[in-house]
C-alpha positions as a printed NumPy array, in Angstrom:
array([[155.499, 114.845, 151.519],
       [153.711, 112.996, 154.588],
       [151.763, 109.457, 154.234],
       [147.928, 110.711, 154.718],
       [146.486, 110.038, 158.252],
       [142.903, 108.439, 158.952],
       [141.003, 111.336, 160.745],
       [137.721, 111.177, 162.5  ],
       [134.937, 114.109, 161.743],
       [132.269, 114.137, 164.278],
       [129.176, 116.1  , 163.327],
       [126.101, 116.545, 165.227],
       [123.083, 118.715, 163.848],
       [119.2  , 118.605, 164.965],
       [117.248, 117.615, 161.334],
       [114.048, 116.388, 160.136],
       [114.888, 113.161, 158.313],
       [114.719, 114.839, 154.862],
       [117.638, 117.694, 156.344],
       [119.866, 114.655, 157.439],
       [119.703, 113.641, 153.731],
       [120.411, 116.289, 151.915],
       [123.008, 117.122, 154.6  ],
       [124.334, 113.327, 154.774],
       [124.559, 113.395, 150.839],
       [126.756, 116.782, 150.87 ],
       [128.873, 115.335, 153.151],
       [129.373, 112.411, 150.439],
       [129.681, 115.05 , 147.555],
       [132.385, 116.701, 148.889],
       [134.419, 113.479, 150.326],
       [133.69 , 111.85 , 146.502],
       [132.444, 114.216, 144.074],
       [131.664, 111.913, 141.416],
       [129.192, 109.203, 142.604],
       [129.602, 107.372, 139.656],
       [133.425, 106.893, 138.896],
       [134.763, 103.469, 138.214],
       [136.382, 101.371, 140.849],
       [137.048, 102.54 , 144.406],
       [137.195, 106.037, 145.661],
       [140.325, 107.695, 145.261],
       [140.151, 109.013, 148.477],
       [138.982, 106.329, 151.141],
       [136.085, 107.044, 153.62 ],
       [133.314, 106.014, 155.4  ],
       [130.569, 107.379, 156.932],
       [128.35 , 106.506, 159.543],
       [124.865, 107.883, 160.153],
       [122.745, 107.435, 163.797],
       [120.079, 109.044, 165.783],
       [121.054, 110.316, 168.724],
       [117.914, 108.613, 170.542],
       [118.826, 105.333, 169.155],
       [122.546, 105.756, 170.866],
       [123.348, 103.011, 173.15 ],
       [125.168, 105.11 , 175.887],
       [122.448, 107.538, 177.538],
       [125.265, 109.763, 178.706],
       [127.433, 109.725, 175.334],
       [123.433, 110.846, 173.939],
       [123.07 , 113.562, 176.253],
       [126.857, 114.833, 175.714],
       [125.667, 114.742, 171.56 ],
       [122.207, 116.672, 172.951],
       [124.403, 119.393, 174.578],
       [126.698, 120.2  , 172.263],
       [123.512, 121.416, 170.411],
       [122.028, 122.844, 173.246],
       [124.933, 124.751, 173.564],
       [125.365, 126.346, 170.751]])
């Protein structure tokens, strides 16, 4: 059996604030399905959650814009 790797998921989705919830606490759900268990997660992870307009790097935004766009 191989050592787990760390992997990077990149996802990019146009929401209202309430869709990047619900969608942002699935994500959680299925990475840790129970919220409440004692201790820490038995499967590491983080998550990080940003606007696209708040992004830094105009062109990294408007790569994040087209994969949308594209779709």
């Amino acid at each position: 059996m191989t050592d787990p790797d760390v992997w990077k998921i990149t996802v990019v989705l146009r929401a209202t604030d309430a869709e990047q919830e619900q969608a942002t606490e699935a994500i959680a759900r299925a990475l840790c399905p129970d919220q409440f268990h004692a201790g820490p997660c038995p499967t590491p992870w983080a998550m990080i959650t940003s606007r696209v307009s708040d992004c830094d790097d105009q062109d990294e935004a408007e790569n994040l814009r087209a994969l949308i766009d594209d779709v």
